[in-house]
N, C-alpha and C positions, 0 to 999 in steps of 0.2 A: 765091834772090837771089844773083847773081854779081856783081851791082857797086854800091858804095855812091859818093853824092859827098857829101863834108863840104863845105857849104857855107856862105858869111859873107861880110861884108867883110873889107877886109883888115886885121888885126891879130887877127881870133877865134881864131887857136889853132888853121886849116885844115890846117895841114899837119902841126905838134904832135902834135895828136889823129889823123891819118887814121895817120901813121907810126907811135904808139905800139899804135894798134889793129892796123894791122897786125901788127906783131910781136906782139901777144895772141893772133891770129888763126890766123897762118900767113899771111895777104893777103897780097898786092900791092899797095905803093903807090904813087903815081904821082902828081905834083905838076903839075896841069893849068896851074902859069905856064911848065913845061919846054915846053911844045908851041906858045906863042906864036910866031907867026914876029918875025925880029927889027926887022921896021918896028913891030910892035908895043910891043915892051921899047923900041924907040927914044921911042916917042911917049911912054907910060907914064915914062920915067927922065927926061923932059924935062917929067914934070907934065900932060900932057895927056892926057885922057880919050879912054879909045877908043870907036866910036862901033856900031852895032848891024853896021854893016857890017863895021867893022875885025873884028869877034869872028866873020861866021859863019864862015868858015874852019877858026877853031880850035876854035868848036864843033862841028863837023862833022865833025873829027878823035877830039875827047873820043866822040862819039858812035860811031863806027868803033871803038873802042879797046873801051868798054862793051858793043857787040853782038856784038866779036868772044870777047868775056871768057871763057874756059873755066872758070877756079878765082876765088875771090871779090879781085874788085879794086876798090880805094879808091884813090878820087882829092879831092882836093883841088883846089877848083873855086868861083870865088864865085857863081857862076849868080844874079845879081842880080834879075834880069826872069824871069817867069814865061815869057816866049816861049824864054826859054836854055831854061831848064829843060824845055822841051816837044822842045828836039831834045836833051835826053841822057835823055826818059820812060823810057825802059829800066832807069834804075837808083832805090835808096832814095836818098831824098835826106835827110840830117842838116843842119839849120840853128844851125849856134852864131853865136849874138847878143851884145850886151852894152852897154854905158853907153856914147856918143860918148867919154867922160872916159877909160874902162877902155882900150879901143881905141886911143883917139890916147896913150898913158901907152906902151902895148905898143908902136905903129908908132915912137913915138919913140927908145923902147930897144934896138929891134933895128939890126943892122947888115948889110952887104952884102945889102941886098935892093932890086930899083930901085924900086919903088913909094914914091914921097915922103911922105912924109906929110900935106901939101897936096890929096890925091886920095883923102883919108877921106872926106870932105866929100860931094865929088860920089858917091862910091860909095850911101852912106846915102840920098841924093837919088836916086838909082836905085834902090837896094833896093825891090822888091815883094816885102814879107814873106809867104812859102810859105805853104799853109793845109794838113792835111793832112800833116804832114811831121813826122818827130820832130824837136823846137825843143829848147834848149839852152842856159844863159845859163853864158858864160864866167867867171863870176864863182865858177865852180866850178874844182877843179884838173884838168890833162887828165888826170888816173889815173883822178878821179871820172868827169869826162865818159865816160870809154872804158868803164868798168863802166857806168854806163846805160846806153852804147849796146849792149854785150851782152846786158845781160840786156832791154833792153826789143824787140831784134831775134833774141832768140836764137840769136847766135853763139856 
């Protein structure tokens, strides 16, 4: 296994956990909203949903990134749709989840991130819950999360 994507909407703890596992790791980690082009942080900082076409691009990129991967890399990625997930098949996918409540609590509290918090909503309404994938409820702390995820991947 060379590439993992922590995957959720937005508020789970994606990048929290992919970074601290990295650094448990030795990984790489790479935060899949870096590689957005910026009509898309445009659209997304204005509230509005990107659509299956605004993302394949930058899935296509995530995907180029995980095939080229030589030593283990973590990305943080919300791979919502089962169809994402089919162009980045290459990698484990971790699914952290958790209470609409938990999530909009976190998105509210965080700062400088352009994802509004307005765009919880539609995320969830998109979410096709992964089957087969190690799942994850954030209502755990990311220390804990990151020890599951080694010991249940054996890293």
């Amino acid at each position: 296994m060379k590439s993992l994507v922590i995957m959720g909407v937005s508020g789970s703890g994606k990048t929290t956990v992919g970074k601290l596992l990295a650094q448990k790791t030795g990984g790489r980690f790479l935060d899949g909203d870096d590689f957005h082009p910026p009509e898309n942080v445009a659209k997304m900082s204005s509230g509005i949903p990107l659509t299956d076409e605004d993302r394949q691009g930058w899935l296509e990129t995530l995907a180029s990134i995980i095939h080229e991967a030589d030593d283990l890399t973590i990305i943080a990625c919300s791979a919502l749709k089962a169809s994402y997930r089919a162009i980045l098949k290459e990698a484990v996918f971790i699914f952290l989840h958790g209470s609409p409540e938990l999530l909009a609590d976190r998105i509210n509290q965080r700062s400088g991130h352009y994802m509004p918090p307005g765009l919880l909503q539609s995320q969830l309404e998109t979410l096709e819950v992964p089957t087969n994938v190690l799942a994850l409820n954030v209502v755990e702390s990311p220390q804990t999360l990151v020890e599951q995820i080694m010991a249940r991947l054996n890293l």
